[in-house]
N, C-alpha and C positions, 0 to 999 in steps of 0.2 A: 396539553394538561399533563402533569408529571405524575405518574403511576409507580407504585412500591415495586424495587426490585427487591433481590438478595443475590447477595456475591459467596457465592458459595466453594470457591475454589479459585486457585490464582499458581502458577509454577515462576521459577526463574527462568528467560530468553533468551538471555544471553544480552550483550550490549547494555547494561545496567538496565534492561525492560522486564516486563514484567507481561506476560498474558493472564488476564483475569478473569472469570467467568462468572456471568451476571443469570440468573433464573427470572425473568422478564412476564408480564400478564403474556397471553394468548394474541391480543390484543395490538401487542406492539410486536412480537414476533411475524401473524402477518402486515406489520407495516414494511418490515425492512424487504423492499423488494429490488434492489439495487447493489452491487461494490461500491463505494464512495458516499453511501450515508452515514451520519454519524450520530451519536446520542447527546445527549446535555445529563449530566449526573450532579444532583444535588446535594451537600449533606451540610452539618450544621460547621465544618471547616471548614466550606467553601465551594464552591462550582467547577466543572469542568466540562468542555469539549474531547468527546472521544470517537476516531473511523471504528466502523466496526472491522474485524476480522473474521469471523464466522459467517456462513455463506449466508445467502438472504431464504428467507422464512425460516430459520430454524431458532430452533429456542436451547439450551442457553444463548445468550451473546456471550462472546469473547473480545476481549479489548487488549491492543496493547500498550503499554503505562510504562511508565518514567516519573517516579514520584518527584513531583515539581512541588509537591507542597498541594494545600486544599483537596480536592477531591481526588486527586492521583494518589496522595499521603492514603487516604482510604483506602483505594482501593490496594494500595501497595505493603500496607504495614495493620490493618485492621484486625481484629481476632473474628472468625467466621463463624457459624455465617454471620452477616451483618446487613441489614434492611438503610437500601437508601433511594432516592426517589428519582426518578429518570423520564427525562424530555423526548421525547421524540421515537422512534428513529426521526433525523432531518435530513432536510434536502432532497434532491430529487437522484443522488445519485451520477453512476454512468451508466450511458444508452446498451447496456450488453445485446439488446433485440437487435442490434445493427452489425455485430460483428462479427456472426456467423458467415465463413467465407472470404473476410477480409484478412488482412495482416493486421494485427495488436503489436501495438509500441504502449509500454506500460514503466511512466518516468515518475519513481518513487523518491525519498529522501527521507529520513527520521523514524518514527514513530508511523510515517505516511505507509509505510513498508506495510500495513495492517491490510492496506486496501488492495495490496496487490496479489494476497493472500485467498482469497473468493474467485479471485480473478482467475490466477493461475491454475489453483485445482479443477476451476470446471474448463479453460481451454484444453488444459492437457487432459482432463475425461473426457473432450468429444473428438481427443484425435489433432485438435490444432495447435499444438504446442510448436511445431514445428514453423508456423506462421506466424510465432508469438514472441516476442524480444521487449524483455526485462530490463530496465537501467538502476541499480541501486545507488543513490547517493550515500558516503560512509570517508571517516576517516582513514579508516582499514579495514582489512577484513576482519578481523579479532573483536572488534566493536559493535558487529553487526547482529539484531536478534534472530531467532529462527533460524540457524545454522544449516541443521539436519535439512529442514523443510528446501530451505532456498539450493543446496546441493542437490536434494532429489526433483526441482524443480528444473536446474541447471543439464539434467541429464534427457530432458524432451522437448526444455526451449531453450530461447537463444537469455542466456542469462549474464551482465556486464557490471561488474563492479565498480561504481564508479570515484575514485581514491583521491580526495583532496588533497590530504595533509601528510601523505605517507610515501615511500615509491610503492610505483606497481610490484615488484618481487616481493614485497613483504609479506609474511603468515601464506607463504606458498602451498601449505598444509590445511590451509584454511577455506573452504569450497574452491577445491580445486576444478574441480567442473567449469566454473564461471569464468570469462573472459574477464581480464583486469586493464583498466584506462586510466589515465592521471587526468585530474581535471573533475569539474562537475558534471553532474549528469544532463544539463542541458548544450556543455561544449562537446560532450561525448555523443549524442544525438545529432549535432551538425556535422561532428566528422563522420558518423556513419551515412547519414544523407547526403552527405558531397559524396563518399565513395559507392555509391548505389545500393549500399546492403538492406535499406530498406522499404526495398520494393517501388518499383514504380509499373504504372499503367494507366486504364482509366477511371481504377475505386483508389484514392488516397491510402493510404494507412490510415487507420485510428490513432491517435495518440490520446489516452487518458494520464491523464497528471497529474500527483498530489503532493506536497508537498510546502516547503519554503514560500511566500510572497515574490521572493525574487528569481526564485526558480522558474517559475509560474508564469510571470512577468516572458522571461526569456524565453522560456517554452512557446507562448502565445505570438512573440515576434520573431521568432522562426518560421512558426508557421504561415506567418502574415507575409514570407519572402516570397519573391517569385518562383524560386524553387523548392522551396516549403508550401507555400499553396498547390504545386503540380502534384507532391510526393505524400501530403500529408495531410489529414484534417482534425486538430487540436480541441480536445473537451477537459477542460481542468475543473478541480472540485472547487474553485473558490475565487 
C-alpha cells in the first residue's frame, strides 16, 4: 500500500544525479531493513523505481535520481516540499547478516551506485573495509556521483573504477584513490578472480550486484564457473 511521503530536500551528485530526500511514515522506515531495497514512487507524472541510499531503518530516505522523465522529473526539478506517494520499501534486499567475516565484492553500475552506499559505510565502521572491494561501472571518472564519498571510501577499501568508454588515465585528478580498469565491471571482476585478488578459501566471497540486466546476467555466469563457484558466491538485486 503506497503511503504520503515529502521530499524535502534533494542536492546535486555529480554525474547528472541528483540525491533526493524523502520524510517517509514511521512505518516504512522500519521496513527498510536491507542495502538493495528499493521504493516505487508515485505521482500524477508518472511512476518510478528507486535503490535506496540511506542506511536501513533510518528515516529520511535518500535516493539517487537521474530525471528520466515521470517521477525522477519530480523528484529532480519539483518546488519543495512536495507530497507524493510511495510503494514499499521492496524486495528482500542483500543478506548483510552473512557477511560479517567474509570478503564483500560489491559490483555496482549507474544509479545502482546508491546501493553501494549503505553498504560501504557500515563495512568500513566495523573495521572491514579492508576485506571489502568496490567495482564501479562509469564512462569516466568525471561522470561518476558521490565523488567525495566514493574517495573517502577508496581510502579503507579496495575501490576500482571501472571505465568503458574512456582510457584509464583520464580525470587522473578525479578519485585518485581508486584503482582505474578498461572494460566493465563484470570483465574487471574475472580478471581479479583469475589473478587471486579476490580471496580464496573455504567461505567464497560474497558478491552483491546491481545494476544493468546484462551486467547481472554476467555477474551470475561467472559465478556459475568452476572457478567462480570455488572463489565466489553471487547475490544480485534482480
Amino acid at each position: 500500500m503506497a503511503l504520503a511521503a515529502t521530499l524535502t530536500a534533494r542536492r546535486p551528485a555529480g554525474g547528472s544525479l541528483w540525491l533526493a530526500t524523502l520524510e517517509v511514515s514511521p512505518e516504512q522506515a522500519a521496513a527498510y531493513v536491507a542495502p538493495g531495497q528499493y521504493i516505487q514512487v508515485q505521482t500524477p507524472q508518472g511512476n518510478g523505481y528507486f535503490a535506496l541510499a540511506s542506511e536501513p531503518r533510518t528515516n529520511p530516505f535518500e535516493l539517487l535520481v537521474r530525471n528520466n522523465g515521470d517521477a525522477s522529473a519530480v523528484l529532480t526539478t519539483a518546488a519543495m516540499p512536495v507530497v507524493v506517494d510511495v510503494n514499499g520499501p521492496l524486495g528482500a534486499g542483500f543478506p548483510v547478516d552473512r557477511t560479517p567475516g567474509r570478503r564483500l565484492v560489491v559490483a555496482v553500475a549507474g544509479s545502482a551506485l546508491a546501493v553501494a552506499r549503505p553498504l560501504l559505510r557500515e563495512r568500513i565502521a566495523s573495521g572491514e573495509g579492508t576485506e571489502t572491494h568496490l567495482f564501479i561501472g562509469a564512462r569516466s571518472p568525471s561522470e561518476l556521483p558521490l565523488q567525495d564519498e566514493i574517495e573517502a571510501w577508496a581510502e579503507r577499501a579496495h575501490v576500482t573504477l571501472c571505465l568503458s568508454r574512456t582510457e584509464v588515465a583520464h580525470d587522473p585528478d578525479v578519485i585518485p584513490r581508486a584503482a582505474r580498469t578498461a572494460g566493465y565491471v563484470q570483465t574487471a571482476i574475472a580478471r581479479a578472480l583469475a589473478r587471486g585478488e579476490l580471496g580464496s578459501g573455504a567461505v567464497p566471497a560474497l558478491v552483491f550486484a546491481a545494476g544493468p540486466a546484462s551486467m547481472l546476467a554476467d555477474i551470475r555466469d561467472l559465478g556459475a564457473t568452476e572457478a567462480g563457484a570455488a572463489a565466489l558466491e553471487v547475490v544480485t538485486n534482480a
